[in-house]
C-alpha positions in Angstrom: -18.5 -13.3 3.8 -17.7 -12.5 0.4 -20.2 -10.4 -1.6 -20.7 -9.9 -5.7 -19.9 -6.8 -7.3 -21.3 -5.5 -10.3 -18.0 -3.8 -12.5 -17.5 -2.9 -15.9 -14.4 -3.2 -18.2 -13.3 -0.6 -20.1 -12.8 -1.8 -23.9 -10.8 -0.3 -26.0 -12.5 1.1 -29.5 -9.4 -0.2 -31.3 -5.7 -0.8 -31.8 -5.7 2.1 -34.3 -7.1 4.2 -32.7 -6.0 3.6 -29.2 -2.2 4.3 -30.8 -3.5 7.4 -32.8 -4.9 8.6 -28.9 -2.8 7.9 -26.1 1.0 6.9 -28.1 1.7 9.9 -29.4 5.5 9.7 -28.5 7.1 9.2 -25.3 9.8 11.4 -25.7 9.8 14.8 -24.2 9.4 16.6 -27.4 6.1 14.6 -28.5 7.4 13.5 -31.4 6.7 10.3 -32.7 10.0 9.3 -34.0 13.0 9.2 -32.0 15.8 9.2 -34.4 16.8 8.9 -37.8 18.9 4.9 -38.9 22.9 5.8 -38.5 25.8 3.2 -38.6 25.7 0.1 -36.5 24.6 -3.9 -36.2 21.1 -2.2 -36.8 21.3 -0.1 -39.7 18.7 0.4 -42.0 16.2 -1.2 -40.0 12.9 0.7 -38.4 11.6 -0.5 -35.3 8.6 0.8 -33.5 8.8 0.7 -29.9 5.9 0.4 -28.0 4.8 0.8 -23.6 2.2 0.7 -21.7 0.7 3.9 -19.7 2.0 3.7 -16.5 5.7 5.1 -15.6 7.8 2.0 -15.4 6.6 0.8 -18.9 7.5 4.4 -20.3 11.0 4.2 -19.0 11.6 0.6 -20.0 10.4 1.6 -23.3 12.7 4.4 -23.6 15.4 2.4 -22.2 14.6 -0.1 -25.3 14.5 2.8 -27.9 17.6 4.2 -26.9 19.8 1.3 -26.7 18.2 -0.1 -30.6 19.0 3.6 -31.6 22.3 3.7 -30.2 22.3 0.3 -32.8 21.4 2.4 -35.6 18.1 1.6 -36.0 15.7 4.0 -36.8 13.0 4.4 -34.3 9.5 5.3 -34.1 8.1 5.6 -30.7 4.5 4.1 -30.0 5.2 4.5 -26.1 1.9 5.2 -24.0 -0.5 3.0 -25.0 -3.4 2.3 -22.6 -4.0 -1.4 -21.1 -2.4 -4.6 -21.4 -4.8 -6.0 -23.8 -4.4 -3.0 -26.3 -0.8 -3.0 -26.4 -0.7 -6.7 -26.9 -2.7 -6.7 -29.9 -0.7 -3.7 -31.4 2.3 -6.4 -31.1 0.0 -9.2 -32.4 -1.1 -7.1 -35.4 2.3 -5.6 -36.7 1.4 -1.7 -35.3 4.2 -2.1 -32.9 7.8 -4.2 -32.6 8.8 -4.7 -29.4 8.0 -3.5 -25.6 8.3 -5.0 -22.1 5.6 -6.8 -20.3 5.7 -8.9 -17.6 5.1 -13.1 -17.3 2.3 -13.3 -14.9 0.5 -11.2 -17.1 0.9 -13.3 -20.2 0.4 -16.2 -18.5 -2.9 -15.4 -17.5 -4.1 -12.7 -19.7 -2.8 -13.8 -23.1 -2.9 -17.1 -22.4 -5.9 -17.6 -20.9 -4.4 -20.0 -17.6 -5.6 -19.2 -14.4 -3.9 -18.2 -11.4 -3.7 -21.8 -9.4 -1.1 -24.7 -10.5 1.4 -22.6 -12.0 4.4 -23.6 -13.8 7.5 -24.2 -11.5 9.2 -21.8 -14.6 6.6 -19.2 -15.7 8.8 -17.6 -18.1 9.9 -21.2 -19.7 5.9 -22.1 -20.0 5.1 -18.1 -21.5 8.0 -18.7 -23.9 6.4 -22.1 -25.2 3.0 -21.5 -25.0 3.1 -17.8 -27.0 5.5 -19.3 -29.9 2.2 -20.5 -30.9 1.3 -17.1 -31.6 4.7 -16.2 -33.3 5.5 -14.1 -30.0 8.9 -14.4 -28.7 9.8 -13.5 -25.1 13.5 -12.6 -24.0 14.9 -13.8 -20.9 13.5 -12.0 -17.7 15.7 -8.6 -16.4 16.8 -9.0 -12.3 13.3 -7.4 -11.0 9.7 -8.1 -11.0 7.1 -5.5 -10.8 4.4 -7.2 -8.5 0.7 -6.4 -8.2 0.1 -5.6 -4.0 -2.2 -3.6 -1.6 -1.1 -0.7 0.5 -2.3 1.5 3.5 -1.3 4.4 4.8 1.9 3.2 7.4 -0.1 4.7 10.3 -3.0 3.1 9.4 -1.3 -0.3 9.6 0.3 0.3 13.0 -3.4 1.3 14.3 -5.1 -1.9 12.5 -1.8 -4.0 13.1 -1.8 -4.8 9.4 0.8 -6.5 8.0 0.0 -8.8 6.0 -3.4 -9.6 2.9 -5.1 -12.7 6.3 -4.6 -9.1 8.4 -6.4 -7.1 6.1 -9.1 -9.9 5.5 -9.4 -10.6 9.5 -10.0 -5.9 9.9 -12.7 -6.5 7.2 -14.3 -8.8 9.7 -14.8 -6.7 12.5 -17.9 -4.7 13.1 -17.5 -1.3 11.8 -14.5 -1.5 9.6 -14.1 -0.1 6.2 -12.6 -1.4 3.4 -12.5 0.5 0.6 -10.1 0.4 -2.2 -8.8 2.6 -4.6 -7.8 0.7 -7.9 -7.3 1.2 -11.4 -9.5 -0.4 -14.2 -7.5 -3.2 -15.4 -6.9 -4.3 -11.9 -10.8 -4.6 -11.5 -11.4 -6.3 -13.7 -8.3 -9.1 -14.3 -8.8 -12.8 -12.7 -5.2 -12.3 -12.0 -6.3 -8.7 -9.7 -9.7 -8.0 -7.9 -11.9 -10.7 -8.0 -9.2 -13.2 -7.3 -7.8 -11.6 -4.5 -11.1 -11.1 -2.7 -12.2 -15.0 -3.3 -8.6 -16.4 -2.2 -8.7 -13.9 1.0 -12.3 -14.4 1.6 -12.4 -10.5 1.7 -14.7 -7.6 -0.2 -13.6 -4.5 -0.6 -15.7 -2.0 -0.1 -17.0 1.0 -1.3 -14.7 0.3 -4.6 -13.0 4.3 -6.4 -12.0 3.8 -9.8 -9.0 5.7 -10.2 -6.3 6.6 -13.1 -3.4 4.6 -11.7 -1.4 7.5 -11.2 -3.8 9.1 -8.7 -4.0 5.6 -6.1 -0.6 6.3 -4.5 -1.5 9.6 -3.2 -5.4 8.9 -2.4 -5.1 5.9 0.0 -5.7 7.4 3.4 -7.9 9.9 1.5 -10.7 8.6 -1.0 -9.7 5.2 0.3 -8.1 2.7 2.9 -6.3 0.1 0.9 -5.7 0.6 -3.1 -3.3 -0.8 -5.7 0.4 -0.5 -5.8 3.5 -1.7 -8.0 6.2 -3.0 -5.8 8.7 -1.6 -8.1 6.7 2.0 -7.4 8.9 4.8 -5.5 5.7 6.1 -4.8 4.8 4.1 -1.8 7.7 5.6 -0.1 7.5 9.2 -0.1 3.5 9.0 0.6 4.4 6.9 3.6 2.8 3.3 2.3 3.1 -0.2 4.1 2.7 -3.2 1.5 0.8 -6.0 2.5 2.5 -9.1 2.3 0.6 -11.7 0.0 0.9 -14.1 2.6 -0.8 -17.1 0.7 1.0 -16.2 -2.4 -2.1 -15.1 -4.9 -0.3 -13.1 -7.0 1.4 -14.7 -10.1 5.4 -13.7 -10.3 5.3 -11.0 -12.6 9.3 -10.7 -13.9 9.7 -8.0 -16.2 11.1 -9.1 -19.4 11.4 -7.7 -23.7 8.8 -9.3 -25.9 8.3 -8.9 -29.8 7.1 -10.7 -32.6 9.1 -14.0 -33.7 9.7 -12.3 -37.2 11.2 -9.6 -35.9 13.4 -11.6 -33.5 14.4 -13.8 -36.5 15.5 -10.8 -39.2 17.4 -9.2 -36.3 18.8 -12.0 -33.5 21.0 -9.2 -32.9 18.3 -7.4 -30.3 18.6 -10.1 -27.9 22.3 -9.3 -27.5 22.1 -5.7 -27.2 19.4 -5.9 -24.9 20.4 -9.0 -22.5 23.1 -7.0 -20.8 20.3 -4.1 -20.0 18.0 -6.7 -18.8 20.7 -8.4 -16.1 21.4 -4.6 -14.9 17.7 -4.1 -14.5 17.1 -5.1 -10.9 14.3 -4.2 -8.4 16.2 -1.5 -6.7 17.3 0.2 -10.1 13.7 -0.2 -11.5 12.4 1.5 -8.2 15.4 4.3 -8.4 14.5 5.4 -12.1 10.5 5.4 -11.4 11.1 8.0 -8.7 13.0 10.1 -10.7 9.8 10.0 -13.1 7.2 10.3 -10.6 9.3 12.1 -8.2 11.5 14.3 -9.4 9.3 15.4 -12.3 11.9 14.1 -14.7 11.1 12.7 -18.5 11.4 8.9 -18.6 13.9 9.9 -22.3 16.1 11.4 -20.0 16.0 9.2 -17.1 16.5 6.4 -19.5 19.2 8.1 -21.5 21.1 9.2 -18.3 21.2 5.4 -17.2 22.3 3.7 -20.0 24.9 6.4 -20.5 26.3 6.0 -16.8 26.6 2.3 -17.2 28.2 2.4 -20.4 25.4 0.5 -22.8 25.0 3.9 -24.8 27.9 6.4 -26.1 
């Protein structure tokens, strides 16, 4: 039986001011602005270059700063910015250019839809629906970065949990526990939390409230399920088994460049320099550069930089 829970979302105090606090440059050196205009299709031109928080967004931002760069442009880096809402708005309102999001997050959080009846094309009905708001959306890269639950792999082979029915059958049983781990956003979006718990008929239980970044390394610790990426090399090397969304609640979440219309228009030329990264972006790559981040202690610049230079998209 599904209970209520009481949460509360985290707002931000504004655009402005959310840039001025958490994007104070991705790069390693902390400096807001990557490198000065030189010759190419993008001369002259300044672009600001904006992420989300968490590591994949960082490294696809880089990724994007690099190869405009590498154009000529002149960049200034806004990566870092916390929640999907804030960095949106920064796009809406001019404070940032381009970044990468992903379409089942526009689909329901921008554009208000819900989660059931979805478009046979998601990224066809984002592109439509958001030229409304003079946002463009390129085509989607070769990997999605899906919202799923995780437990500790011996902690599946105990429960037999393979699968979200699995999990919502162990939180039927006398005794079990089910608490999560989770970040804020993911509490608190129809496309996360609440909806997952009403389409599985489960409630998870005591809920932790964690920085994203901490999740991965405290389920089997403060919690026995939390909140993964799929695209995460995280829930490899702590020993993680992903539940399978077996009814298919989670919205396809492709990962693909948006930026305003105007900025599309005076420059068609960022499509084409950034269509070729996109195809070469698949789930295994995406997975391979994240562990390098989170893993390996690297700097997403680097890790970005490294990439594009060994498959040829940057001198």
């Amino acid at each position: 039986m599904k209970t209520s829970r009481k949460t509360t979302a985290l707002a931000a105090a504004g655009v402005g001011l959310a840039l001025a606090l958490t994007a104070c440059g991705g790069g390693s050196d902390g400096d807001s602005t990557n490198g000065a205009a030189g010759d190419g299709e993008l001369a002259g031109t300044t672009i600001t270059v904006g992420s989300k928080e968490f590591t994949e967004s960082h490294v696809l931002g880089q990724i994007t700063a690099l190869a405009l760069e590498n154009a000529g442009a002149e960049i200034v880096d806004q990566t870092g910015i916390s929640g999907s809402a804030t960095v949106r708005e920064a796009l809406e309102t001019g404070e940032i250019d381009i970044y990468w999001d992903y379409t089942g997050t526009a689909w329901v959080n921008y554009l208000g839809n819900t989660t059931e009846d979805l478009p046979e094309d998601l990224h066809a009905a984002v592109a439509e629906a958001d030229a409304a708001n003079g946002i463009a959306w390129l085509e989607p890269a070769n990997f999605e970065n899906a919202y799923r639950i995780a437990v500790k792999s011996d902690f599946a082979a105990e429960h037999g949990l393979a699968t979200m029915s699995d999990a919502a059958a162990y939180g039927d049983g006398a005794g079990a526990e089910t608490s999560l781990c989770a970040a804020s956003e993911f509490i608190n979006r129809d496309d996360g939390l609440p909806g997952l718990e009403e389409a599985y008929g489960i409630d998870f239980s005591p809920l932790s409230e964690l920085d994203l970044n901490l999740i991965y390394t405290q389920i089997g610790e403060s919690c026995n399920f939390g909140e993964v990426f799929s695209t995460d090399a995280r829930i490899i090397t702590n020993d993680l088994t992903v539940l399978e969304d077996d009814q298919s609640f989670f919205v396809e979440y492709a990962g693909l460049v948006t930026l305003r219309q105007e900025t599309l228009d005076e420059h068609p030329i960022i499509a084409e320099i950034l269509a070729p990264i996109s195809t070469a972006l698949t789930n295994e790559v995406v997975t391979a550069l994240n562990g390098q981040v989170d893993n390996d202690g690297e700097e997403p610049r680097d890790v970005a930089e490294a990439w594009l230079q060994e498959n040829g998209f940057i001198s």
